[in-house]
C-alpha positions in Angstrom: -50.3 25.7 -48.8 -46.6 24.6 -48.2 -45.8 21.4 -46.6 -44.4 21.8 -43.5 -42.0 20.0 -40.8 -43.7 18.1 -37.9 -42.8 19.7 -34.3 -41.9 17.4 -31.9 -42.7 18.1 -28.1 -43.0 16.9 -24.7 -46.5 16.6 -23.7 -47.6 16.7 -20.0 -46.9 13.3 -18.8 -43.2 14.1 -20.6 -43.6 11.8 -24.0 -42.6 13.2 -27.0 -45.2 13.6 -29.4 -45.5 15.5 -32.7 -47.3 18.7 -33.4 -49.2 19.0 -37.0 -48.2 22.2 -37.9 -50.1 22.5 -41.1 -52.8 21.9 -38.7 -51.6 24.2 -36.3 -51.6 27.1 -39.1 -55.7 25.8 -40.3 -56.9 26.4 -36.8 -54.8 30.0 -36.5 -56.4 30.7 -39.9 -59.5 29.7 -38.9 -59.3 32.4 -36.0 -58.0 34.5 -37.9 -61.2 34.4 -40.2 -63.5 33.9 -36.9 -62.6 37.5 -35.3 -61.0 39.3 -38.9 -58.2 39.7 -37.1 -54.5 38.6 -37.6 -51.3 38.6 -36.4 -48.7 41.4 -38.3 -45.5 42.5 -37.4 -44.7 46.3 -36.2 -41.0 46.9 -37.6 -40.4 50.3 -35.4 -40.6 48.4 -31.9 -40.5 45.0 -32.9 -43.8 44.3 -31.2 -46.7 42.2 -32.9 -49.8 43.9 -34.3 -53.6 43.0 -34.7 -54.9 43.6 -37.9 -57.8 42.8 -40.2 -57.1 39.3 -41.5 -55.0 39.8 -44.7 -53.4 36.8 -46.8 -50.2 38.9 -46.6 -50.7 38.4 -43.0 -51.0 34.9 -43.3 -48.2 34.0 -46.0 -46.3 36.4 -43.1 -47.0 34.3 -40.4 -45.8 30.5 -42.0 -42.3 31.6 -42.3 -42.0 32.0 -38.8 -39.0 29.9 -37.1 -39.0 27.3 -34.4 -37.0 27.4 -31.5 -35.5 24.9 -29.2 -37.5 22.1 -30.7 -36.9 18.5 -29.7 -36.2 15.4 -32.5 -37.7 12.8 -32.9 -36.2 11.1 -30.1 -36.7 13.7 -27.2 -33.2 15.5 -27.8 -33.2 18.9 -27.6 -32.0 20.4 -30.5 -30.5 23.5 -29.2 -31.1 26.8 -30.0 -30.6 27.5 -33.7 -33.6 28.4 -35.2 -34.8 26.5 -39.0 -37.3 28.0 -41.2 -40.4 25.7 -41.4 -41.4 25.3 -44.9 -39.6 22.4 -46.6 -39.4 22.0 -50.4 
């Protein structure tokens, strides 16, 4: 599996911590394998599908971008979107 950026947040008492997101993506996967079923993409409508769990799915679904993330000091980054695997 790729190495991937940590996410930083705000949690519910507003301190910024960091999200795992390699372990983020082991407990989707782990759903994923649970109910068979994972997340595709439906290119006519631009909706999300259910499917079987596939590992096309899944190599799909980790280069997924991040939004409006926060750095490491609380700042909001802004809008611009970055892909999350890092080399």
């Amino acid at each position: 599996m790729k190495k991937y950026v940590v996410h930083y947040r705000k949690n519910d008492e507003g301190k910024i911590v960091e999200t795992n997101l390699d372990q983020f993506f082991k407990e989707l996967f782990s759903l994923y394998e649970k109910y068979d079923v994972s997340i595709s993409h439906e290119d006519s409508h631009g909706a999300f599908m259910l499917e079987h769990n596939n590992e096309y799915n899944q190599d799909w679904i980790k280069e997924a971008g991040i939004c409006r993330c926060l750095d490491k000091y609380g700042r909001d980054r802004g809008d611009d979107s970055y892909s999350l695997p890092v080399s």
